[in-house]
Each structure stands twice: as structure tokens, then as C-alpha cells.
N, CA, C and O atoms as CSV, one atom per row, in Angstrom:
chain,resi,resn,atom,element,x,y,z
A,1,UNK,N,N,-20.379,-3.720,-2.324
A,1,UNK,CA,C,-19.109,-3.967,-1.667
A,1,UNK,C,C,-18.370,-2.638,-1.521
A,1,UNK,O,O,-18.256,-1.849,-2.459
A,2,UNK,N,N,-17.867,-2.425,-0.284
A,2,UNK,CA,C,-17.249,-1.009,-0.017
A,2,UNK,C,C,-16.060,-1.431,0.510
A,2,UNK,O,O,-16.081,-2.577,0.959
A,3,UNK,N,N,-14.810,-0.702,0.599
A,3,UNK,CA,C,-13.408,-0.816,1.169
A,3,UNK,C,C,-13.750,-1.069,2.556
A,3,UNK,O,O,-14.720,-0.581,3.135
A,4,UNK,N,N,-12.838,-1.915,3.087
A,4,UNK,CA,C,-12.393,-1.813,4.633
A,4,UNK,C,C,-12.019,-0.491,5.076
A,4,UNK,O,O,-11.234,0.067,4.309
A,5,UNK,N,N,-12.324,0.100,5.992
A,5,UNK,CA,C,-11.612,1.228,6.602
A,5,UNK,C,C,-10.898,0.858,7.674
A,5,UNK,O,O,-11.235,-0.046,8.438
A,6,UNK,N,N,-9.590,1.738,7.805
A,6,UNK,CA,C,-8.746,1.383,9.282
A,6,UNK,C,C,-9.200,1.136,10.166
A,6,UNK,O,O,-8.761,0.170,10.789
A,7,UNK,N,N,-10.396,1.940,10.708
A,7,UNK,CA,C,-11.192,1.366,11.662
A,7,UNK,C,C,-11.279,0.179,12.202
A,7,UNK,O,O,-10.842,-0.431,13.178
A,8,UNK,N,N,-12.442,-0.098,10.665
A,8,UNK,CA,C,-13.020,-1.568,10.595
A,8,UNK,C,C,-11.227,-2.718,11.136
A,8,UNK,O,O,-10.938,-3.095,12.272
A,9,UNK,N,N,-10.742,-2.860,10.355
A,9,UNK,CA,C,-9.576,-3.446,10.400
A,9,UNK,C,C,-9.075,-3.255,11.846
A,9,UNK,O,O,-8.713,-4.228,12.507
A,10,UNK,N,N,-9.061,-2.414,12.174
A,10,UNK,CA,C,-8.430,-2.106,13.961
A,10,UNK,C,C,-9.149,-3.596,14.911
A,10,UNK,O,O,-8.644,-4.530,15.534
A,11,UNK,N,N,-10.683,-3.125,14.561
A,11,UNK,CA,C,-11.750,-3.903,15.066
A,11,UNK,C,C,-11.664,-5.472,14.888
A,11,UNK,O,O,-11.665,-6.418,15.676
A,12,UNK,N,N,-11.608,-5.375,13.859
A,12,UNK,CA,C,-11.409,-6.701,13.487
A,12,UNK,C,C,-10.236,-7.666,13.714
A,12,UNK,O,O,-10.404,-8.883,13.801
A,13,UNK,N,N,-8.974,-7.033,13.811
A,13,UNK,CA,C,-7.757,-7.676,14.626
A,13,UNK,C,C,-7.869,-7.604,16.182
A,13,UNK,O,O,-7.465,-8.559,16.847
A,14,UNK,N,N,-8.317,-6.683,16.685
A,14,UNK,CA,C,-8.333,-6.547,18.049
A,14,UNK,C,C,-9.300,-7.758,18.676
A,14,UNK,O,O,-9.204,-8.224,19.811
A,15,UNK,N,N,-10.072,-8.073,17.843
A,15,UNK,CA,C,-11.236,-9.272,18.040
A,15,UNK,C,C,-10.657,-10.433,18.176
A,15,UNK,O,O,-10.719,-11.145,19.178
A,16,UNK,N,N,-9.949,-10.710,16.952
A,16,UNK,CA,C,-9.147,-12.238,16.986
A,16,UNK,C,C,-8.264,-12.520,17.689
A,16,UNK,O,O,-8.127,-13.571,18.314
A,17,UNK,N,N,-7.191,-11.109,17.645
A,17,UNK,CA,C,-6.301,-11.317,18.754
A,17,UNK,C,C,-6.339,-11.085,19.992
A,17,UNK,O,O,-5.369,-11.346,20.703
A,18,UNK,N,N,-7.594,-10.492,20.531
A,18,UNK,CA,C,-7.988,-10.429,21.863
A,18,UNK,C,C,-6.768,-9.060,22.546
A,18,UNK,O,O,-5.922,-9.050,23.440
A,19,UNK,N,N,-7.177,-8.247,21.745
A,19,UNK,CA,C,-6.174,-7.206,22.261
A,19,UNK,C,C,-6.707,-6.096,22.470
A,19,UNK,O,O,-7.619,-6.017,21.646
A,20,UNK,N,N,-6.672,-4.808,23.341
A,20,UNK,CA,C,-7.214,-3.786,22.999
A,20,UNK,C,C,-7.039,-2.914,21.820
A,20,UNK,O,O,-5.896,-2.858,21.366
A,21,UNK,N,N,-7.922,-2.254,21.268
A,21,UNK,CA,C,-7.888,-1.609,20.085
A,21,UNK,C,C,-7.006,-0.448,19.942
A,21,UNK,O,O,-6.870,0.086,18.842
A,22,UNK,N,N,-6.445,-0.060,20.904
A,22,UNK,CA,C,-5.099,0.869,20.817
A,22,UNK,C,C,-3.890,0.697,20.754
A,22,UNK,O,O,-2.997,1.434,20.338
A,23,UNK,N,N,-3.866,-0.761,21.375
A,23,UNK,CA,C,-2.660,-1.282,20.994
A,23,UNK,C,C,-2.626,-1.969,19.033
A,23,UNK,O,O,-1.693,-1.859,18.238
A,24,UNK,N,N,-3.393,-2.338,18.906
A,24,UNK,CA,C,-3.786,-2.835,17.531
A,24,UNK,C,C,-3.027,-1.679,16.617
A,24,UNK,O,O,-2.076,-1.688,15.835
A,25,UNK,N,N,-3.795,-0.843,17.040
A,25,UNK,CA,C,-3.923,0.668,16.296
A,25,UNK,C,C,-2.251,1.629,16.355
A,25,UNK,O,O,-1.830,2.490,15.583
A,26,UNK,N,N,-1.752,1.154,17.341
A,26,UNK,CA,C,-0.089,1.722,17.893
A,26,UNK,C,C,0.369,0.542,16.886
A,26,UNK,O,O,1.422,0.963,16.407
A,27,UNK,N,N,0.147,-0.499,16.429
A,27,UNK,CA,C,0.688,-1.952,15.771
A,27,UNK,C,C,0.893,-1.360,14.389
A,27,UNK,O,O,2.010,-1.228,13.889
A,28,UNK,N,N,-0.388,-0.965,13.720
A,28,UNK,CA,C,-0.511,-0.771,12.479
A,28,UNK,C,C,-0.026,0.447,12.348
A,28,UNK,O,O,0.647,0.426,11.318
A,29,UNK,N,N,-0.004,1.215,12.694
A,29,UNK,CA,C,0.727,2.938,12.576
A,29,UNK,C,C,1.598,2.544,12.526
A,29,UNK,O,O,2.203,3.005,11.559
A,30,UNK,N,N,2.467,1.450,13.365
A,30,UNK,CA,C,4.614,1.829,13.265
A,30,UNK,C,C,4.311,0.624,12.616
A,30,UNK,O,O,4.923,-0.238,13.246
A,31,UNK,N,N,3.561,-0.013,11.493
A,31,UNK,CA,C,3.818,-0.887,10.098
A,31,UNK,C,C,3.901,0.010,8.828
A,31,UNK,O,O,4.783,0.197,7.990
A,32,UNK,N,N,2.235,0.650,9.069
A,32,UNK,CA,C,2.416,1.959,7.874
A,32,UNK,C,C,3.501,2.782,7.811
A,32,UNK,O,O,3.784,3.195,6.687
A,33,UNK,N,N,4.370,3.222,8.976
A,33,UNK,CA,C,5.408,4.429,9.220
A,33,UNK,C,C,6.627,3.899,8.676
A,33,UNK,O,O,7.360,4.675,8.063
A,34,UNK,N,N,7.088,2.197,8.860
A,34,UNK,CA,C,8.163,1.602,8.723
A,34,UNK,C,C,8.323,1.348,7.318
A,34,UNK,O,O,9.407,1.581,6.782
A,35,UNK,N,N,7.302,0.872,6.639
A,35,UNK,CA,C,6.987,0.967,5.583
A,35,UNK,C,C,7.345,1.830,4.679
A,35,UNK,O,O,8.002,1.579,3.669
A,36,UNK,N,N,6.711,3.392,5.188
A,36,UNK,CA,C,7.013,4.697,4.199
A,36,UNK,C,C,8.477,5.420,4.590
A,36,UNK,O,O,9.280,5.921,3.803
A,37,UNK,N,N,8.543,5.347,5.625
A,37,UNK,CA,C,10.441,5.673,5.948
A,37,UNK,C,C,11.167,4.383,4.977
A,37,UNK,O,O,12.152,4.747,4.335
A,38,UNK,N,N,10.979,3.716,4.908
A,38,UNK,CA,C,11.552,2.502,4.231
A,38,UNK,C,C,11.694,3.143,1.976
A,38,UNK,O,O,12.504,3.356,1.073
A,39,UNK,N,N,10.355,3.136,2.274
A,39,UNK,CA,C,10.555,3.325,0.701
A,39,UNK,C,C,10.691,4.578,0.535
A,39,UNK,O,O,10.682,4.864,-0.662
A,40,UNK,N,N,10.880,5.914,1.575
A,40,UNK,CA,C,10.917,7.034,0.847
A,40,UNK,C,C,12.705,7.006,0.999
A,40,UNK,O,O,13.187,7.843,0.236
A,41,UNK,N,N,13.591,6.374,1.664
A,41,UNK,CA,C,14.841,5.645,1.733
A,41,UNK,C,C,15.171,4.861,0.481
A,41,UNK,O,O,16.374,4.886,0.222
A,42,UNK,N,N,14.457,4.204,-0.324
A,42,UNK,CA,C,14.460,3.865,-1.525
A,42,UNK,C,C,14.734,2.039,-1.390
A,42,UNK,O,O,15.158,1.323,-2.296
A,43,UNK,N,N,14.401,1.664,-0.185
A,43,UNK,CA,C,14.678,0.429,-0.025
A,43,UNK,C,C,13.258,-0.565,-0.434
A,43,UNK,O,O,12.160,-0.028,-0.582
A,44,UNK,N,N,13.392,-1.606,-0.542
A,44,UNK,CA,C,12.489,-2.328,-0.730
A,44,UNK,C,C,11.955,-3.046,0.208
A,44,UNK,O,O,12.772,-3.568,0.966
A,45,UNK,N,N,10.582,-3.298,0.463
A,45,UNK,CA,C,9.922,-3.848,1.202
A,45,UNK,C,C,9.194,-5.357,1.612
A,45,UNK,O,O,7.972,-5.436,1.740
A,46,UNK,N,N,9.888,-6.261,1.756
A,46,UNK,CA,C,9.309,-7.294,0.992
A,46,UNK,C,C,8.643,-8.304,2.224
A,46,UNK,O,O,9.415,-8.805,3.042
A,47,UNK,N,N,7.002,-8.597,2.314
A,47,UNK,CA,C,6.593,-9.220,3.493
A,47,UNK,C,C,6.442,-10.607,2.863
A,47,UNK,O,O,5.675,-10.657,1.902
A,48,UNK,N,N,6.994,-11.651,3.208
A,48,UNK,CA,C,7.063,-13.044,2.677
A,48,UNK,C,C,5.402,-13.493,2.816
A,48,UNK,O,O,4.819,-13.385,3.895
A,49,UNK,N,N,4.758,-13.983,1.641
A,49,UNK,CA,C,3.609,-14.869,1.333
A,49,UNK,C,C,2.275,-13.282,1.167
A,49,UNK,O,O,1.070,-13.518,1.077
A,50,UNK,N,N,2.730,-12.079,1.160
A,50,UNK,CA,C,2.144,-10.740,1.244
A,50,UNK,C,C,2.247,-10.204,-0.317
A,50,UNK,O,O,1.351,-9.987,-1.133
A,51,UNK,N,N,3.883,-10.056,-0.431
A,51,UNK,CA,C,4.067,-8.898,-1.225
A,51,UNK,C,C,5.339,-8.072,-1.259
A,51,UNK,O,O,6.141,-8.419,-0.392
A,52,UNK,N,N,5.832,-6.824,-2.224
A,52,UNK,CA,C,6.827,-6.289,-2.067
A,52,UNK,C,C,6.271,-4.751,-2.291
A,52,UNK,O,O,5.537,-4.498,-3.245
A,53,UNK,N,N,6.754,-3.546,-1.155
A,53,UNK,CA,C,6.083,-2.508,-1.578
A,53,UNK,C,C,7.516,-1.947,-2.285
A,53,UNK,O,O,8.571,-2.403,-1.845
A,54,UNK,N,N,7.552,-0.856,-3.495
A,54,UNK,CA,C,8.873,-0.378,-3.640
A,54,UNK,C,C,8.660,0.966,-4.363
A,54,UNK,O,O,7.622,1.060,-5.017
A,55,UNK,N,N,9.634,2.186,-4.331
A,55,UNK,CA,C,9.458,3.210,-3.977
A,55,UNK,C,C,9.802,3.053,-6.023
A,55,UNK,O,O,10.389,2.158,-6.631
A,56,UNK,N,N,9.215,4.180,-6.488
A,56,UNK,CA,C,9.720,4.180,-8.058
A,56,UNK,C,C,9.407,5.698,-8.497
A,56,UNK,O,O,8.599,6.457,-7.963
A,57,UNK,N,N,10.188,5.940,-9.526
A,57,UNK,CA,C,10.494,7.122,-9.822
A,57,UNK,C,C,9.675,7.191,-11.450
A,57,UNK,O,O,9.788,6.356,-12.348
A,58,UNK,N,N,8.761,8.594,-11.465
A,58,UNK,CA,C,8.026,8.941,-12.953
A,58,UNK,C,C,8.705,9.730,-13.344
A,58,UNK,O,O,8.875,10.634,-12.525
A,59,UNK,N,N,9.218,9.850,-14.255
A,59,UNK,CA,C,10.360,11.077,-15.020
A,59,UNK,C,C,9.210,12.066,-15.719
A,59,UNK,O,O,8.204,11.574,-16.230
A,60,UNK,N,N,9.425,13.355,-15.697
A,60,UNK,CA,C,8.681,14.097,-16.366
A,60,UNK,C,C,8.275,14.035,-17.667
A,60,UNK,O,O,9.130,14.096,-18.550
A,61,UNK,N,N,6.438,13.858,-18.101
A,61,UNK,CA,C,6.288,13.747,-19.335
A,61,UNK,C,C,5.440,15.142,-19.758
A,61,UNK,O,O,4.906,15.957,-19.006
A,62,UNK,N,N,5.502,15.129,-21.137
A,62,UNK,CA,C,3.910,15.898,-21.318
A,62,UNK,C,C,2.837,14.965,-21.428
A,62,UNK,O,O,2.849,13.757,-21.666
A,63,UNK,N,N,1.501,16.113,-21.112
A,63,UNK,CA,C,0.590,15.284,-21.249
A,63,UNK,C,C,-0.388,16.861,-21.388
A,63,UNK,O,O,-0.033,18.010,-21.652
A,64,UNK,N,N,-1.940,16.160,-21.025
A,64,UNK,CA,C,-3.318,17.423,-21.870
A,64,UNK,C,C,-3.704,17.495,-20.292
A,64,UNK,O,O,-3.771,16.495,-19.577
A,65,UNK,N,N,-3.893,18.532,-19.951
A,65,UNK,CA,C,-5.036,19.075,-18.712
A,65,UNK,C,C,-6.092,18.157,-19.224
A,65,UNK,O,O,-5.958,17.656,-20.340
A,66,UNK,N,N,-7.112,17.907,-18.500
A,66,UNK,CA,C,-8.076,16.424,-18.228
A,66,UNK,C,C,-9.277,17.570,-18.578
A,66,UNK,O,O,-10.224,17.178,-19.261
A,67,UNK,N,N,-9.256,18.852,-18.161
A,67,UNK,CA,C,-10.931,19.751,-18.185
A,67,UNK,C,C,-10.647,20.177,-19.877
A,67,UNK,O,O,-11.160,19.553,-20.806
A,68,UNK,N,N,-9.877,21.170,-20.022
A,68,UNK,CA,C,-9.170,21.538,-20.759
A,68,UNK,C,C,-8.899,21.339,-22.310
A,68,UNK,O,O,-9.346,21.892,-23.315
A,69,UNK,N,N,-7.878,20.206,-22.063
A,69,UNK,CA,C,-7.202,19.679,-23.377
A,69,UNK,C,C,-5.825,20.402,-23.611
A,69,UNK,O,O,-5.018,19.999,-24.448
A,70,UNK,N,N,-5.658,21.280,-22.969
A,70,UNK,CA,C,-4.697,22.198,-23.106
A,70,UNK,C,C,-2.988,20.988,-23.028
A,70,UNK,O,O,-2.978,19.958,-22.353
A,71,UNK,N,N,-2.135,21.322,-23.607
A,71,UNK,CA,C,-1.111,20.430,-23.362
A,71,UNK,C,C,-0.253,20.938,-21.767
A,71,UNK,O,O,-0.411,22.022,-21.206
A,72,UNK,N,N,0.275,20.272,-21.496
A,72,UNK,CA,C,1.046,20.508,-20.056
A,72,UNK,C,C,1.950,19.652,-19.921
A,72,UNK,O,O,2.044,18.593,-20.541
A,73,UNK,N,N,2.783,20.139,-18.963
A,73,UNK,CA,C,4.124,18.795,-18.342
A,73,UNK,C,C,3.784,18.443,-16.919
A,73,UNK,O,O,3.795,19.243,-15.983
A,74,UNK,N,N,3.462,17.086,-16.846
A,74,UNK,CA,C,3.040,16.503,-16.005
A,74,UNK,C,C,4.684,16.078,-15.168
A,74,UNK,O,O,5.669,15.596,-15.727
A,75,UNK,N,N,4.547,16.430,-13.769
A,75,UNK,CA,C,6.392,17.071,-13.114
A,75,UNK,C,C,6.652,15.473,-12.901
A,75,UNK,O,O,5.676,14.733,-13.027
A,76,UNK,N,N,7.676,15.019,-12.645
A,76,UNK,CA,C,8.166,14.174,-12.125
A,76,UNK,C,C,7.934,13.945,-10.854
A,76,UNK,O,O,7.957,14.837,-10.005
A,77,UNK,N,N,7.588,12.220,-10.514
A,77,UNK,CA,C,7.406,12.242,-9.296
A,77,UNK,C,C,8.056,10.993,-8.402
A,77,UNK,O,O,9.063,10.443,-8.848
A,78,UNK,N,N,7.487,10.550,-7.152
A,78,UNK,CA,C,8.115,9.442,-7.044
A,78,UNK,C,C,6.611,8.955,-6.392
A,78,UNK,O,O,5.739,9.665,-5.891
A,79,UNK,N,N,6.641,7.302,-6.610
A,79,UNK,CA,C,5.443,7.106,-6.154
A,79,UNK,C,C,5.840,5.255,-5.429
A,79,UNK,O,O,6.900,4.643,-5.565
A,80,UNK,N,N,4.949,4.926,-4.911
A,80,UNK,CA,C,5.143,3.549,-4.216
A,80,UNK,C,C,4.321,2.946,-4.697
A,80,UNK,O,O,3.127,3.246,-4.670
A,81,UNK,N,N,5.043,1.512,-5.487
A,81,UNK,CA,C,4.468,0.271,-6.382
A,81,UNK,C,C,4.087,-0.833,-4.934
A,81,UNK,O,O,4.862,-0.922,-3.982
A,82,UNK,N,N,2.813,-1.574,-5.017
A,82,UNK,CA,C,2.857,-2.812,-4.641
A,82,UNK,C,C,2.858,-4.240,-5.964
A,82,UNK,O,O,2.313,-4.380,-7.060
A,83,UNK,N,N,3.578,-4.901,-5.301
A,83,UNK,CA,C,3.911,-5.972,-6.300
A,83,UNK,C,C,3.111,-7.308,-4.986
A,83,UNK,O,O,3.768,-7.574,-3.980
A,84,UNK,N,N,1.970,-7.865,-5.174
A,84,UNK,CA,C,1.113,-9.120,-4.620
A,84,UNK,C,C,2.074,-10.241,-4.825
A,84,UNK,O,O,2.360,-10.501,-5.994
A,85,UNK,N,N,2.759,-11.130,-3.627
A,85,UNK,CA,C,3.197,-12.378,-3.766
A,85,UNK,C,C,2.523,-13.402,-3.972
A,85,UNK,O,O,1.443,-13.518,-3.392
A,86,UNK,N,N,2.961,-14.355,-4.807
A,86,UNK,CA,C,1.952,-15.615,-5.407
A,86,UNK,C,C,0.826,-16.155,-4.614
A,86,UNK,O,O,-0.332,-16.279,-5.013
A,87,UNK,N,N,1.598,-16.664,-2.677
A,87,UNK,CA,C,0.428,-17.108,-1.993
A,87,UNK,C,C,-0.720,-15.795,-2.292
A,87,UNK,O,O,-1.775,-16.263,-2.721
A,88,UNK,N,N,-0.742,-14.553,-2.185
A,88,UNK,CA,C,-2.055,-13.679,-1.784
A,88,UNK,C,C,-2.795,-13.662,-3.424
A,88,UNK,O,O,-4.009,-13.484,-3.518
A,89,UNK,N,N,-2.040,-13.838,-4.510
A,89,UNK,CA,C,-2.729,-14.169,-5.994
A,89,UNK,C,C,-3.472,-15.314,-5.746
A,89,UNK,O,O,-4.696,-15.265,-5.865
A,90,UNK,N,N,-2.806,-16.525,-5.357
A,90,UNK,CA,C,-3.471,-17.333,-5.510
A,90,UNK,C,C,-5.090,-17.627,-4.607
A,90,UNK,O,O,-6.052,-18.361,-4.831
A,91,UNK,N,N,-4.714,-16.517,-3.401
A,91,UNK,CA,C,-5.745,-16.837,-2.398
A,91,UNK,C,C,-7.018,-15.968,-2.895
A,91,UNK,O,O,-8.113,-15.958,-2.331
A,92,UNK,N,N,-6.759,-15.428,-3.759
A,92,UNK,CA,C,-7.561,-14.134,-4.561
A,92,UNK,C,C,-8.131,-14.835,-5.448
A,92,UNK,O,O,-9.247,-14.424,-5.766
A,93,UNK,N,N,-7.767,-15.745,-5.961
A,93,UNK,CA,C,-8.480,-16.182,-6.885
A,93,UNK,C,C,-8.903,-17.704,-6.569
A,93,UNK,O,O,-9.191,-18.546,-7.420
A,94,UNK,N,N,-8.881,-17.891,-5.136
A,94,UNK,CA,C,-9.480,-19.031,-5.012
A,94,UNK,C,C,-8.654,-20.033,-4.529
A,94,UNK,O,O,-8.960,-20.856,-3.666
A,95,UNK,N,N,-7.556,-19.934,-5.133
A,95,UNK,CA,C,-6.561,-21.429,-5.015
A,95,UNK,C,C,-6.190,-21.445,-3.314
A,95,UNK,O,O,-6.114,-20.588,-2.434
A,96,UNK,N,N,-6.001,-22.987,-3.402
A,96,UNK,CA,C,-5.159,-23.420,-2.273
A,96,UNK,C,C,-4.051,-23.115,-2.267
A,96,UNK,O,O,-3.439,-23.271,-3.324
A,97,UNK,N,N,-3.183,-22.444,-0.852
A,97,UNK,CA,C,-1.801,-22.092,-1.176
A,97,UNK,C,C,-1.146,-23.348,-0.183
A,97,UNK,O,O,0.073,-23.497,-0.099
């Protein structure tokens, strides 16, 4: 089993929905874009029966270089959480939603 690639996914909506694959592809770019302007804004994202994407903040810790061992401060960052809404848990694991 290997990941979907954008590609694949382009392909595969453009199929069902009977659309050309550039428009598909113009679809999903200003979702991904709205998305990351959204949470680098610090707002939350929330697609009903999907999920919530939300922007969160790592405060600077120490930690060991990984080759190394050496100790280091790993910088502060900000990074984007997805949180799975119940229907897509449940469809993951089988259940009827």
C-alpha cells in the first residue's frame, strides 16, 4: 500500500465528476491555499463530517542531535494539527455513519 499522490487524486475526481483535470487541479490548489492562509492567520478550519485543521504553536525545548547525542535547543515553531471528525473515524474503521 503506497500514498495517493495529487496526481492520482486530480484523476480520480476529474473521473467522477466528469470535469477536466485542470479545473479539478485549480479546485484543489485554492482548498490547499485557503486552508494555509487560514491557519497561518491563526484561525481554525473546520470541514463538517471531515475534520478541523488548526495552526499550533511548539515553544522552545531542549533536546539531543539524533546522529550525535550532543544536547541542543530545538527553536520554537508553529506547526498545523489535523483533528479527524467522528463521521471520517468512524468510516475508518468500518462503521456506518
Amino acid at each position: 500500500m503506497y500514498p495517493m499522490t495529487g496526481n492520482e487524486l486530480i484523476e480520480k475526481l476529474s473521473a467522477e465528476l466528469g470535469m477536466a483535470k485542470k479545473d479539478v487541479k485549480a479546485i484543489i490548489d485554492g482548498l490547499f491555499d485557503a486552508i494555509g492562509d487560514a491557519a497561518a492567520r491563526g484561525d481554525e478550519i473546520a470541514i463538517s463530517g471531515f475534520g478541523k485543521f488548526q495552526a499550533r504553536h511548539s515553544a522552545a525545548r531542549d533536546g539531543r542531535h539524533p546522529l550525535t547525542g550532543e544536547p541542543m535547543t530545538i527553536k520554537a515553531a508553529n506547526r498545523i494539527a489535523f483533528r479527524p471528525a467522528k463521521a471520517l473515524k468512524d468510516k475508518l474503521n468500518g462503521r456506518s455513519v
